[in-house]
N, CA and C atoms as an extended XYZ file, in Angstrom:
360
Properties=species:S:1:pos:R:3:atomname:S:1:resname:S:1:resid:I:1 pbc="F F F"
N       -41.959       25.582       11.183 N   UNK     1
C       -41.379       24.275       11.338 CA  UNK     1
C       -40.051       24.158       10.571 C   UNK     1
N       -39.736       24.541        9.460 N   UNK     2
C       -38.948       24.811        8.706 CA  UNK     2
C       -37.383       25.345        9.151 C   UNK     2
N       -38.021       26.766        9.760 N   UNK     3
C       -37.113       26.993       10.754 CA  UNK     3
C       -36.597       26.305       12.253 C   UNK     3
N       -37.164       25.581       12.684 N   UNK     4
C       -37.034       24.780       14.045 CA  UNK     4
C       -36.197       24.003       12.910 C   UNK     4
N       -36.381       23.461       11.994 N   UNK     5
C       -35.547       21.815       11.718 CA  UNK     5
C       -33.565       22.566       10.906 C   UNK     5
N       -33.690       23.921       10.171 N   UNK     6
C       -32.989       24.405        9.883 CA  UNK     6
C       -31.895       25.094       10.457 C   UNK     6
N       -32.501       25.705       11.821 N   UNK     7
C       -31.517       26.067       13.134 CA  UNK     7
C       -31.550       24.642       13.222 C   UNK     7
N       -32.249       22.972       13.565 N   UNK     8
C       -31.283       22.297       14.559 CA  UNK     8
C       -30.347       21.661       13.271 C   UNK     8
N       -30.309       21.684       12.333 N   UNK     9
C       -29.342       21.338       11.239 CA  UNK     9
C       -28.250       22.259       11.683 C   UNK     9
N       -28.311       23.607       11.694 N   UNK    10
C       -27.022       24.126       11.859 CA  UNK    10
C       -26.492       23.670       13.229 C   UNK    10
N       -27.098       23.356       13.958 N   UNK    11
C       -26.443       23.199       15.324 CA  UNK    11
C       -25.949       21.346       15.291 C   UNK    11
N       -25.983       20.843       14.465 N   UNK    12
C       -25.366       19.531       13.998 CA  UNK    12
C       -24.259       19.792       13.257 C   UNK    12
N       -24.334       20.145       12.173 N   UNK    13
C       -23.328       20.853       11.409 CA  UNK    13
C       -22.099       21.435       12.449 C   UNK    13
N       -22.160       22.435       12.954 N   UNK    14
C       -21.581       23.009       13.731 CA  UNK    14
C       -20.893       22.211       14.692 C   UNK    14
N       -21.346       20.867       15.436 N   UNK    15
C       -21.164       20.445       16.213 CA  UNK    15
C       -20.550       19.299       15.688 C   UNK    15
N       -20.388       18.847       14.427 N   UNK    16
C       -19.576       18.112       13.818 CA  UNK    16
C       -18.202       18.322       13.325 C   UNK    16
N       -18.225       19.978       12.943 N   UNK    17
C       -17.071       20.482       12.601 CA  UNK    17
C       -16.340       20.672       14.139 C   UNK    17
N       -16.545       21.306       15.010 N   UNK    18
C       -16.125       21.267       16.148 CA  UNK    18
C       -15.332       19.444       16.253 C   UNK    18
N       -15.984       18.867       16.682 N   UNK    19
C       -15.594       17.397       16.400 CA  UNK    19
C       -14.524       17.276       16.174 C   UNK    19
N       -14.954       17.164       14.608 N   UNK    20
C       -13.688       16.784       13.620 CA  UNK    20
C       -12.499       17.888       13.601 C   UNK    20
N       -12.486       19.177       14.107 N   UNK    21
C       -11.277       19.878       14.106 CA  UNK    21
C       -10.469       19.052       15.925 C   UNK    21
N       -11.344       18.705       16.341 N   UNK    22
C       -10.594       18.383       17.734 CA  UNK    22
C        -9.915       17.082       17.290 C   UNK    22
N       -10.473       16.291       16.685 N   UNK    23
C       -10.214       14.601       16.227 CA  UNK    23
C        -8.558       14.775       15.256 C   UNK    23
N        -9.039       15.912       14.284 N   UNK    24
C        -7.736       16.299       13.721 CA  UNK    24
C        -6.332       17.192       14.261 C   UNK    24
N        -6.662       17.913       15.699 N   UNK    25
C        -5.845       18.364       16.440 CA  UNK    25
C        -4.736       17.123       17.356 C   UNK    25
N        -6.167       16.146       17.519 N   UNK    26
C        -4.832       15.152       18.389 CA  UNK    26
C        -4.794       13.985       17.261 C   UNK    26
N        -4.933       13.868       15.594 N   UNK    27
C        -3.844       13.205       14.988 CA  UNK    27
C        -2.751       13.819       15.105 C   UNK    27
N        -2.557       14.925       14.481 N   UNK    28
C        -1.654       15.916       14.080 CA  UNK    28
C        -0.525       15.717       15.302 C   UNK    28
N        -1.015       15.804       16.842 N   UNK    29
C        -0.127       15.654       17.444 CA  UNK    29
C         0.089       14.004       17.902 C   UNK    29
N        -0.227       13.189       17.379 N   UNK    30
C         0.368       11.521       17.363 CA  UNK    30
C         1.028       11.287       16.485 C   UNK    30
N         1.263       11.895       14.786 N   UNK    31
C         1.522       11.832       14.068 CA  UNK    31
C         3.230       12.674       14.239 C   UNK    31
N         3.102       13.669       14.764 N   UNK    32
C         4.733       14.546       15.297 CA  UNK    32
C         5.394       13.432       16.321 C   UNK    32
N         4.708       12.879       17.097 N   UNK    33
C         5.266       11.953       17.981 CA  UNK    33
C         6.137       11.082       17.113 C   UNK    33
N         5.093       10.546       16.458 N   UNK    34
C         6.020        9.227       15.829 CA  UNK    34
C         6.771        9.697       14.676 C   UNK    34
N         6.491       10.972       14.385 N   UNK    35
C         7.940       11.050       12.926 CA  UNK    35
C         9.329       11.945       14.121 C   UNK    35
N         9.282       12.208       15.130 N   UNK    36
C        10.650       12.454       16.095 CA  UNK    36
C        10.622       11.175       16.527 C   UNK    36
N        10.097       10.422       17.221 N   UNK    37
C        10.683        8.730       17.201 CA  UNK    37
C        11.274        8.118       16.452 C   UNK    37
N        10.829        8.510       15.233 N   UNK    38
C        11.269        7.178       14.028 CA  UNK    38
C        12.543        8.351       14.037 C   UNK    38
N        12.822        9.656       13.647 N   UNK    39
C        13.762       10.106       13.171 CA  UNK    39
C        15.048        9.626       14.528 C   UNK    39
N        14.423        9.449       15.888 N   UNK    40
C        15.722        9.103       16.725 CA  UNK    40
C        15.786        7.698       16.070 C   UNK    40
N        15.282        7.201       16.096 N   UNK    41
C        15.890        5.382       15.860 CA  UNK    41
C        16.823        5.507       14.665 C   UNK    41
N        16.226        6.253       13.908 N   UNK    42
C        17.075        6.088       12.226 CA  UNK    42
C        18.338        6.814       12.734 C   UNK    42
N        18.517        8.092       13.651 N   UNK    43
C        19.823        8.522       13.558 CA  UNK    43
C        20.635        7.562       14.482 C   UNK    43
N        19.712        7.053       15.322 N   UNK    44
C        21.042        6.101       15.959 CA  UNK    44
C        21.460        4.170       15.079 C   UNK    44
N        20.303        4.477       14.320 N   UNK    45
C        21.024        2.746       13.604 CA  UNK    45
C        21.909        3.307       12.651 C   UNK    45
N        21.829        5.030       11.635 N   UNK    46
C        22.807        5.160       10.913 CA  UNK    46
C        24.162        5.505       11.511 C   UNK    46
N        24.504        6.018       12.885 N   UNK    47
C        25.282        6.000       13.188 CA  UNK    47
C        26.075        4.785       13.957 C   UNK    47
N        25.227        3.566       14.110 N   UNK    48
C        25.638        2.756       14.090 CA  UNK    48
C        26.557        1.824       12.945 C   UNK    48
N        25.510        1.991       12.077 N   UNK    49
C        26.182        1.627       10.966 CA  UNK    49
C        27.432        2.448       10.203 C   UNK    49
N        27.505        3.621       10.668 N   UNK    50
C        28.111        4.692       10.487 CA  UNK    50
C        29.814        3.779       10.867 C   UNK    50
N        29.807        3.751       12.170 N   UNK    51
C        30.521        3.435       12.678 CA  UNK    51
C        31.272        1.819       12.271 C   UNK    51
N        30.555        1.193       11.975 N   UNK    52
C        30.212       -0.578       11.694 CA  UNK    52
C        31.200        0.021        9.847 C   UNK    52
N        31.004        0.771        9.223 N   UNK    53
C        30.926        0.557        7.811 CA  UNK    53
C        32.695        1.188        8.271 C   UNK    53
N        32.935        2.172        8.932 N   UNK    54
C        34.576        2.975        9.323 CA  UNK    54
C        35.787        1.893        9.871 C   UNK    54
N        34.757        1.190       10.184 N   UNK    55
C        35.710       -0.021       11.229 CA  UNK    55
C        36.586       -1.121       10.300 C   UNK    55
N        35.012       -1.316        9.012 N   UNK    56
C        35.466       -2.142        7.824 CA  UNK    56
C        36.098       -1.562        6.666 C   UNK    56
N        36.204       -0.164        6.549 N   UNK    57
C        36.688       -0.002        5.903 CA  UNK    57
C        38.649        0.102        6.475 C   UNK    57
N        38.682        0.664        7.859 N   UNK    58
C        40.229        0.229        8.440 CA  UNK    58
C        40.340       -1.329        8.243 C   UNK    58
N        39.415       -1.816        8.507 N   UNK    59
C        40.180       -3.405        7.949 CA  UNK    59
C        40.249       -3.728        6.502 C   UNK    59
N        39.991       -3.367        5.559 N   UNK    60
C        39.961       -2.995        3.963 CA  UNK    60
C        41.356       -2.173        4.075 C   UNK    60
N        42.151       -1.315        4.435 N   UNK    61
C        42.880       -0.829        4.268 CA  UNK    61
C        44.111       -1.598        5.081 C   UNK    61
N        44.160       -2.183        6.061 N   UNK    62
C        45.146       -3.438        6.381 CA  UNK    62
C        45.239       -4.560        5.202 C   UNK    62
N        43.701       -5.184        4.966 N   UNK    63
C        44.419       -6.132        3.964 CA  UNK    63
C        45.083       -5.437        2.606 C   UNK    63
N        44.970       -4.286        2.560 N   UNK    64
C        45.426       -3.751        0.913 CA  UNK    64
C        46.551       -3.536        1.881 C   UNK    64
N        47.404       -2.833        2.853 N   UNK    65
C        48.850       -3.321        3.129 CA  UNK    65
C        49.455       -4.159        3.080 C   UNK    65
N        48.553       -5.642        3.628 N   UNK    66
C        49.226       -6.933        3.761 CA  UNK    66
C        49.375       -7.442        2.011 C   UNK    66
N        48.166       -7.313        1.139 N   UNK    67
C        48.321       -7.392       -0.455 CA  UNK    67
C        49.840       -6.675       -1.188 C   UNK    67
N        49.928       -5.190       -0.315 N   UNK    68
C        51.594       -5.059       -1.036 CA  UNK    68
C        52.270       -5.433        0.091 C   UNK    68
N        52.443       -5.685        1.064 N   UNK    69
C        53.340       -6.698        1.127 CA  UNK    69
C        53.317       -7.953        0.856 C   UNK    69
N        52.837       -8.681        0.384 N   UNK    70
C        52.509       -9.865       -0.434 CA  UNK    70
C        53.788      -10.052       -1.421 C   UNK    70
N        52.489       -8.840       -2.396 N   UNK    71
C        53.711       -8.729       -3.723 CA  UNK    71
C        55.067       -8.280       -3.568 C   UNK    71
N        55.975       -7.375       -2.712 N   UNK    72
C        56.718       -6.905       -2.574 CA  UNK    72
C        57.743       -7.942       -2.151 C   UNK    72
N        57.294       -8.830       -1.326 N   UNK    73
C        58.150      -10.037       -0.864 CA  UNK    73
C        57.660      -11.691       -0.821 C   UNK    73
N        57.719      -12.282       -2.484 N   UNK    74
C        57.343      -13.268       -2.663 CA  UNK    74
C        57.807      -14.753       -1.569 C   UNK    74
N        58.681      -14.187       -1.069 N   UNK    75
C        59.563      -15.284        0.262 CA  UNK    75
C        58.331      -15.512        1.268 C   UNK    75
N        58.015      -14.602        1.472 N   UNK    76
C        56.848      -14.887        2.879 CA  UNK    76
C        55.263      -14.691        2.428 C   UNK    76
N        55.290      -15.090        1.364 N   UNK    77
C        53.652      -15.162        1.142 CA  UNK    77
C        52.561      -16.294        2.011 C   UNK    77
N        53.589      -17.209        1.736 N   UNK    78
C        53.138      -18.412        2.531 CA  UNK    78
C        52.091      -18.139        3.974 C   UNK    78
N        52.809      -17.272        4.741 N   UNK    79
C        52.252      -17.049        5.969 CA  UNK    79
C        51.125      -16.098        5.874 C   UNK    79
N        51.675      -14.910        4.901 N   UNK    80
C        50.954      -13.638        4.455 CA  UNK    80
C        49.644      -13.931        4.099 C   UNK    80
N        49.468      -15.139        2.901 N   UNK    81
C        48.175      -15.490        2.509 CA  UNK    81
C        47.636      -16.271        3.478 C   UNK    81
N        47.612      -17.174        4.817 N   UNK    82
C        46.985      -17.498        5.052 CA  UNK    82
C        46.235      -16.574        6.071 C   UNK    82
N        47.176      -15.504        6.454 N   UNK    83
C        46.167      -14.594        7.962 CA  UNK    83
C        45.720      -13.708        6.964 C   UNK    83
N        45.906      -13.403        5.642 N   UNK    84
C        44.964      -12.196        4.590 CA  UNK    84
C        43.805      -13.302        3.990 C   UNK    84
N        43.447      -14.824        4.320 N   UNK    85
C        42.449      -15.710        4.056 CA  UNK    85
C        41.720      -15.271        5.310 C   UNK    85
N        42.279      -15.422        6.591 N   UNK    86
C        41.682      -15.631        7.912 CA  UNK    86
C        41.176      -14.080        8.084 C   UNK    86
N        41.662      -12.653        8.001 N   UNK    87
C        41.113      -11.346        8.166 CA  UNK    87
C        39.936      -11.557        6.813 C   UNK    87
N        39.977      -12.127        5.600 N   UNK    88
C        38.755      -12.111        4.731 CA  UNK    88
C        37.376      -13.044        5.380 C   UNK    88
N        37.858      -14.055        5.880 N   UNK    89
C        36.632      -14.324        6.263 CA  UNK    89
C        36.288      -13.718        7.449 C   UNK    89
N        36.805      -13.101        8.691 N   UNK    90
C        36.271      -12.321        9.786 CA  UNK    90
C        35.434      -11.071        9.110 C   UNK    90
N        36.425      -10.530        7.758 N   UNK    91
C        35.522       -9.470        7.488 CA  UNK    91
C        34.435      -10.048        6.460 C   UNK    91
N        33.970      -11.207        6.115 N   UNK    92
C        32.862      -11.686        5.267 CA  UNK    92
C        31.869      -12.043        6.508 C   UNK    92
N        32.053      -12.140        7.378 N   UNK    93
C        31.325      -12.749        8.385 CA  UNK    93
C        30.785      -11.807        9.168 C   UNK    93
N        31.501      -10.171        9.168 N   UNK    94
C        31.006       -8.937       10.107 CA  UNK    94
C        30.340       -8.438        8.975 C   UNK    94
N        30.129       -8.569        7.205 N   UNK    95
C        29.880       -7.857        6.862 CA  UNK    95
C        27.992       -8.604        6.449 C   UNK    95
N        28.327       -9.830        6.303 N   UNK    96
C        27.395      -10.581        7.210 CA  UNK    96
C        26.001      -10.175        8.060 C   UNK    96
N        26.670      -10.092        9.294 N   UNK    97
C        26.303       -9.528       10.236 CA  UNK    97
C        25.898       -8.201       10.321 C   UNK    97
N        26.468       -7.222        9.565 N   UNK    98
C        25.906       -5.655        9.665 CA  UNK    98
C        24.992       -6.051        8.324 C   UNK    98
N        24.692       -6.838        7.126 N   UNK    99
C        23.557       -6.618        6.755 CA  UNK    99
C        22.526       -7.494        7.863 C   UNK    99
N        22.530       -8.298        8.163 N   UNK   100
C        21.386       -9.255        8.972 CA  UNK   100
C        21.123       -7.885        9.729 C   UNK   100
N        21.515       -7.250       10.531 N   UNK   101
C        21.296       -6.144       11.356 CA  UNK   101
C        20.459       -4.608       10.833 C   UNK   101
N        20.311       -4.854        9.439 N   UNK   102
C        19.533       -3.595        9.103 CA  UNK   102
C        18.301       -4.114        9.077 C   UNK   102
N        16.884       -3.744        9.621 N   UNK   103
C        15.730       -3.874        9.041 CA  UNK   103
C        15.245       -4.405        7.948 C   UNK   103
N        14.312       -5.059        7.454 N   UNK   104
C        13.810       -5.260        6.351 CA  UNK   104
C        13.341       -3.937        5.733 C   UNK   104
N        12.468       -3.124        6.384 N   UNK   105
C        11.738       -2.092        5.868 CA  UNK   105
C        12.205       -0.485        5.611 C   UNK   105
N        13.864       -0.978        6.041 N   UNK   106
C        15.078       -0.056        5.644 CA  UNK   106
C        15.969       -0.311        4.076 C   UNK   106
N        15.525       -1.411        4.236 N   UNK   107
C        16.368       -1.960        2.687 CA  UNK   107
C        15.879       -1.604        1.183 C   UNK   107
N        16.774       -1.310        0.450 N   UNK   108
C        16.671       -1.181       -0.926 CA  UNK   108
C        15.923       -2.996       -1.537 C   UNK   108
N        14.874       -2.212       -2.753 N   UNK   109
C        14.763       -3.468       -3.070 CA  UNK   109
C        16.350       -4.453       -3.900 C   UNK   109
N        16.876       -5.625       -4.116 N   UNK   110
C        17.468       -6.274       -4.274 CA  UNK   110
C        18.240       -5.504       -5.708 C   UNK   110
N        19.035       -5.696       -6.695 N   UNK   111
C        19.044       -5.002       -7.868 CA  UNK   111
C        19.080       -6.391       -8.670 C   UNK   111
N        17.974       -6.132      -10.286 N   UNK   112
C        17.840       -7.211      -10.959 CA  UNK   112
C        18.781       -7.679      -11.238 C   UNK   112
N        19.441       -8.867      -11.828 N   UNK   113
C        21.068       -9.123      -12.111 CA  UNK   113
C        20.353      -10.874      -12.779 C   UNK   113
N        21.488      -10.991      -13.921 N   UNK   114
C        20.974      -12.397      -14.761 CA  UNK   114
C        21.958      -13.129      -13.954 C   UNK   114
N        21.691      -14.618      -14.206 N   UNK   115
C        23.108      -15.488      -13.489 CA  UNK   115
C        24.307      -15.060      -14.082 C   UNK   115
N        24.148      -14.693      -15.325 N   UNK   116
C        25.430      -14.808      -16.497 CA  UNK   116
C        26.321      -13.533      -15.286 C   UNK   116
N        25.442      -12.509      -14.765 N   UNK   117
C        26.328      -11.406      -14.502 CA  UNK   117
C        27.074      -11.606      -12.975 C   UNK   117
N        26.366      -12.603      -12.339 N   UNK   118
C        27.046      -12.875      -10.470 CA  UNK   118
C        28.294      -13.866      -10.652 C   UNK   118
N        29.238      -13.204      -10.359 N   UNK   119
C        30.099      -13.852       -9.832 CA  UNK   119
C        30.702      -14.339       -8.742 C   UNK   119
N        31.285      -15.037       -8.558 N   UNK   120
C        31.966      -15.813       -6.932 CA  UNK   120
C        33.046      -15.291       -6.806 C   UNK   120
């Protein structure tokens, strides 16, 4: 009797590991699925942003032209400062916009900072 209950133990055993190597064959392959998914999404929002961060930085490099010409010719500031007001807020407003546009679950947490240290 001993033996009847000991062979059907092994044949449970056996038939569990079988199982569980099949159960762990198709995580393994759901799990590759979704880390080449996630890796396409991430390369196309960083090259989005890629692109989004090149764009602002050519407009960062216009207003630092329009800034020396500013200083260089105090006669026409007048006009100078108001379209280097009007390109600051288009670029406060895209820059804006490219953070609203990143994920939450892409973001750095916040960095601690006292009031004494934020400035306007």
């Amino acid at each position: 009797m001993a033996i009847i209950l000991s062979i059907l133990a092994l044949g449970i055993s056996l038939a569990a590991m079988w199982i569980g190597s099949a159960s762990m064959r198709k995580s393994d392959g759901s799990v590759s699925t979704f880390i080449l998914s996630a890796r396409k999404e991430l390369s196309t929002t960083k090259a989005e942003i890629d692109t989004t961060v090149s764009n602002i930085a050519k407009r960062v490099d216009t207003l630092d032209q329009l800034v020396s010409a500013i200083q260089s010719d105090a006669g026409k500031s007048n006009g100078s400062v108001a379209s280097m007001q009007s390109e600051i807020q288009a670029l406060r407003s895209d820059l804006e916009a490219l953070d609203g546009s990143i994920p939450k679950q892409y973001r750095h947490p916040a960095p601690r900072t006292s009031p004494s240290q934020i400035t306007q």
